[in-house]
N, C-alpha and C positions, 0 to 999 in steps of 0.2 A: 422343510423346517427341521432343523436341526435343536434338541432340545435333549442335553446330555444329564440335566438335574432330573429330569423325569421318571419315575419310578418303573424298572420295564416289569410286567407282569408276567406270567409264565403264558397268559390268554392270549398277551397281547403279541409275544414274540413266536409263540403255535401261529397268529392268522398271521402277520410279517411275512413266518416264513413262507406260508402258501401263496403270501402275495409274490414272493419273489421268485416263485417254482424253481428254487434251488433245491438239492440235497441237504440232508441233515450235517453229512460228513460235509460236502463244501465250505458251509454257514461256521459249523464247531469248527474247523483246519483255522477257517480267517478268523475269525474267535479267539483263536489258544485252547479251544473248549475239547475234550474229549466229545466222540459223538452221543454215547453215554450218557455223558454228562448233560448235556444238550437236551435229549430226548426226555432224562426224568427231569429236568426242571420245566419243558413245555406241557410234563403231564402234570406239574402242581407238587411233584414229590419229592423234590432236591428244589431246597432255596441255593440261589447265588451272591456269592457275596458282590459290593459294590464296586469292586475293580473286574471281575469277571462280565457282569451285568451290562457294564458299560462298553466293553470290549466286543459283546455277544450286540448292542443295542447300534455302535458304528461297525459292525460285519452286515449286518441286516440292512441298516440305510446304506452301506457300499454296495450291496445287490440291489439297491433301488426304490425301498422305500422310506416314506416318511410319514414320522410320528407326531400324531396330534395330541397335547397338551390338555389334559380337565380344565373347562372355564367355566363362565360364568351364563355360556348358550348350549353348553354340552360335555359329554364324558370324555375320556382320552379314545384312541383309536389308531390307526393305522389306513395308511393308502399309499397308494403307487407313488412315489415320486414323479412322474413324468405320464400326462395324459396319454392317450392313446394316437393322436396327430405326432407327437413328439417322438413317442416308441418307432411309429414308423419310418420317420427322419432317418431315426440312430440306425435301424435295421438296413435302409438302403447307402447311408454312408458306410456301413459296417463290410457289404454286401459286394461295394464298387473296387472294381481291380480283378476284381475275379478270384477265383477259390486260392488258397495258398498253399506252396510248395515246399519240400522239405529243403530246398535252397533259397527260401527266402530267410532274407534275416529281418 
């Protein structure tokens, strides 16, 4: 679920990132974010502005998660984009051909 009006929180893009067990530097590079930058706004101590926010909110669902919306049955959050049947899928199509060479292109 894709939801770019969503207010990202500094709580919310700390558990993102652990759900995506990417790097800090990975996450900030696809961002535009300094890693810096990155790290004080997930500790609550640099706000970002809403073009940064949003940059940092599709780098985080491009590593694979997706962000849930405040309603009217529950608060906003974060989960995997793609269940754990599905992960395995992407892992054995990812997997097939066998390991790659510096002459492949």
């Amino acid at each position: 679920m894709t939801n770019h009006q969503m207010v990202l929180t500094s709580d919310l893009a700390r558990a993102a990132r652990a759900l995506t067990q990417v790097s800090p530097r990975a996450i900030a590079r696809e961002a535009g974010l300094e890693k810096k930058q990155l790290r004080e706004f997930e500790k609550g101590n640099q706000p970002l502005a809403a073009e940064p926010a949003a940059s940092l909110l599709r780098a985080l669902e491009h590593f694979g998660v997706a962000f849930i919306p405040d309603d009217e049955q529950g608060g906003y959050g974060v989960r995997r984009k793609y269940n754990a049947a599905k992960v395995r899928r992407l892992e054995t199509w990812e997997d097939e051909g066998g390991p790659a060479f510096e002459d492949d292109i």
